[in-house]
C-alpha positions in Angstrom: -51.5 -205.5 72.7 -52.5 -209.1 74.0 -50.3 -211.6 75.8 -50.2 -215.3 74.2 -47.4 -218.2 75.0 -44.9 -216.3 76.9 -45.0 -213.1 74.4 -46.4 -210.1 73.7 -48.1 -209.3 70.0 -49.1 -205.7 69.3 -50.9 -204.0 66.8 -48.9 -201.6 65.2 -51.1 -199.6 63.0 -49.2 -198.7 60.1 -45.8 -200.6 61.5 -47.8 -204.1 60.8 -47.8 -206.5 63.7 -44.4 -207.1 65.9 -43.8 -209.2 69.4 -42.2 -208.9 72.1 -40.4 -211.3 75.3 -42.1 -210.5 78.2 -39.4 -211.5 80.9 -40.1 -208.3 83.4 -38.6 -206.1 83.9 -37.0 -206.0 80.0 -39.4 -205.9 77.1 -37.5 -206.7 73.8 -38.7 -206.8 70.4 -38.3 -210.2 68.8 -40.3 -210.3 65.8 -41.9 -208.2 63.3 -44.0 -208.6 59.9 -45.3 -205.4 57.8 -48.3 -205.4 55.7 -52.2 -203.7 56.5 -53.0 -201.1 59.2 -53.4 -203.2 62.4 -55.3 -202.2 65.0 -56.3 -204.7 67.0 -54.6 -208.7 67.6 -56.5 -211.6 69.0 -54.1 -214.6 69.8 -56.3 -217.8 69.9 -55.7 -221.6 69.5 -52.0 -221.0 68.3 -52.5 -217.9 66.0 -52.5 -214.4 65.7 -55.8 -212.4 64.4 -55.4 -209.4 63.3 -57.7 -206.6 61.6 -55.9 -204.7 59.4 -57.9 -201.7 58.4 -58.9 -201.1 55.0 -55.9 -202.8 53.6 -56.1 -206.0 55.0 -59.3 -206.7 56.6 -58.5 -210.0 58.2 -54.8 -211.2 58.3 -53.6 -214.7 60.4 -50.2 -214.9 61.3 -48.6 -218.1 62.9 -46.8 -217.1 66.7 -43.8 -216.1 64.5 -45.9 -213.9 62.2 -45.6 -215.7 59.0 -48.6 -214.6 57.3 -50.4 -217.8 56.6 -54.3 -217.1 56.0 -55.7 -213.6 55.0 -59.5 -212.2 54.2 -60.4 -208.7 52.8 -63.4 -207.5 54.1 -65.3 -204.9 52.3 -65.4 -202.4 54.9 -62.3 -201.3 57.2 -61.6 -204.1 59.9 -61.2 -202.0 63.1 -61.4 -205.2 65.6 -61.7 -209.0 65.9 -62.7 -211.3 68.1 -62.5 -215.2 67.9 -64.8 -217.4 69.3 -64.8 -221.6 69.0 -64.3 -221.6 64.4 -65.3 -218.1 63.8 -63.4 -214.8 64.0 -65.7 -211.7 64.2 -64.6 -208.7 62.5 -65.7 -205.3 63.5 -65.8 -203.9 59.7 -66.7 -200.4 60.4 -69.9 -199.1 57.9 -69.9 -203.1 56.6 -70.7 -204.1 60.4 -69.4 -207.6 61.8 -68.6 -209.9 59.5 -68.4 -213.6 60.5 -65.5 -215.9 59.0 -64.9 -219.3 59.3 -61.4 -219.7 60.5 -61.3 -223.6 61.2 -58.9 -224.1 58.4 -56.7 -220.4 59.0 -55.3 -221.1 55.8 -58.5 -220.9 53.6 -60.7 -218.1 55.9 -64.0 -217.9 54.4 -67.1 -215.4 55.2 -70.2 -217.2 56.4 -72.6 -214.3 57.1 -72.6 -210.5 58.3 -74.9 -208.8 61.0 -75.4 -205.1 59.0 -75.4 -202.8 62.3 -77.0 -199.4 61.9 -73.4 -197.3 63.2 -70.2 -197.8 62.6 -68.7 -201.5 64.3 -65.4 -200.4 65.8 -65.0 -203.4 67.9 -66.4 -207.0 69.0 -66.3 -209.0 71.9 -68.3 -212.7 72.4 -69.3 -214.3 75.6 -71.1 -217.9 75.1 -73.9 -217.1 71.8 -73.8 -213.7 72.1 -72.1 -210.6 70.6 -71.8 -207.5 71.5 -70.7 -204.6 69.2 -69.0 -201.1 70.3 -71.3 -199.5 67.3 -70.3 -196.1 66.8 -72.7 -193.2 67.4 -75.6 -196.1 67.6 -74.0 -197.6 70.9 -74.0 -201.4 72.0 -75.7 -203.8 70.1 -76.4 -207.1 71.5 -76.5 -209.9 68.8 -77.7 -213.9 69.2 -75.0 -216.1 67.3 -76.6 -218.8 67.8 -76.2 -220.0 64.7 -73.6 -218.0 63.2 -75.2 -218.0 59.7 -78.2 -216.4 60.9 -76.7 -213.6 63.3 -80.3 -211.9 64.7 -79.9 -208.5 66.7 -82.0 -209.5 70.2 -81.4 -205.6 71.5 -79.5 -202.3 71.9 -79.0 -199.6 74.0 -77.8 -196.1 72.7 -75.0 -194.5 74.6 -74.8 -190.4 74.7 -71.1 -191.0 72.9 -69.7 -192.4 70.1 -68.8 -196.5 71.3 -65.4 -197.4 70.0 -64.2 -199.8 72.4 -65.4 -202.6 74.6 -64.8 -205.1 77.2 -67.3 -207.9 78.8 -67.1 -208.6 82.6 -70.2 -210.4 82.3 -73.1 -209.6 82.9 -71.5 -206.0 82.7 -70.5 -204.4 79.8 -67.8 -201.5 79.2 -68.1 -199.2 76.6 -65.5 -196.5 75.4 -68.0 -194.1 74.5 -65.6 -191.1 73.4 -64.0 -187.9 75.5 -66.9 -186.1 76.5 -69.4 -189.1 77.2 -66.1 -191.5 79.1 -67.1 -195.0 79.7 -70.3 -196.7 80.3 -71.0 -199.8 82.4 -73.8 -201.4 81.3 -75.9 -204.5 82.7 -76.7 -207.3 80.1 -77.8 -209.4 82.7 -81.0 -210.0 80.7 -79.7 -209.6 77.2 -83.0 -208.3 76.0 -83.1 -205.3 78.5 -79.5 -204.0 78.8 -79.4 -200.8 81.3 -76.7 -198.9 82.4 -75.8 -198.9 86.2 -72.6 -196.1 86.2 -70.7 -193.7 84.2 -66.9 -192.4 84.4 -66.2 -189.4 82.8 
């Protein structure tokens, strides 16, 4: 779930994308659209990005999710992020692919950055991207130029990386029960290291 312009917009797997008021204490459901698997939503610039699994790969939605742009990505889109005219799509075995969203009615793909794992989910500070990369870990990618996406480093956690979050220059990864999560430094981008653990 994120929280964009006085809502809230989930990802509702199978149950498509729906939003919600979020005048505490009530919750109520004011809108909902079917269509894909969503798992994750990325509200940015006055639209909703969702990844829609293997049935929808890349799905815009206007803040009253009318479906207005849409991109199938070869792979399973498992997360997005969206940074400046690009939405990065965590794409599973097809890695992160990289779509130009400055018209989000016509989304087109630009380039890809082929990890080695599995990308399960993306996050961007400034030109870099990080991916949560499956059994292969955290990759660390320079977008520099965003049609030339060059891995710069990685570091392989015990788990299996499904889920991340940047704090920077720390980086959390959801690295699967028995492994928990692992906070990693990226303070040099080239030399990532990990500082603590929760299990």
């Amino acid at each position: 779930m994120k929280a964009y312009g006085g809502k809230i917009f989930a990802a509702a797997g199978s149950k498509g994308i729906k939003s919600f008021t979020r005048t505490l204490p009530n919750i109520n459901k004011i809108n909902e659209r079917s269509g894909g698997y969503l798992l994750e939503v990325f509200p940015y610039n006055g639209y909703i990005f969702a990844a829609a699994g293997t049935s929808g790969g890349l799905m815009i939605y206007d803040t009253l999710l009318n479906l207005i742009g849409h991109y199938d990505t070869p792979g399973s889109a498992k997360g997005v992020f969206v940074s400046g005219n690009y939405a990065f799509v965590a794409d599973g075995l097809y890695g992160v692919r990289i779509i130009d969203v400055s018209d989000p009615t016509n989304p087109v793909e630009i380039s890809y950055y082929d990890s080695p794992g599995i990308a399960h989910k993306v996050f961007v500070v400034s030109n870099l991207l990080f991916v949560a990369d499956g059994p292969e870990g955290l990759r660390i990618v320079d977008i520099t130029n965003p049609l030339s996406p060059v891995e710069i480093s990685h570091y392989n956690t015990p788990g299996n990386a499904t889920g991340i979050y940047v704090l920077y220059p720390y980086v959390f990864l959801a690295d699967g029960s028995s492994s928990g999560i692992r906070v990693i430094d990226v303070s040099n981008p080239y030399a990532p290291y990990e500082i603590a653990q929760y299990i």
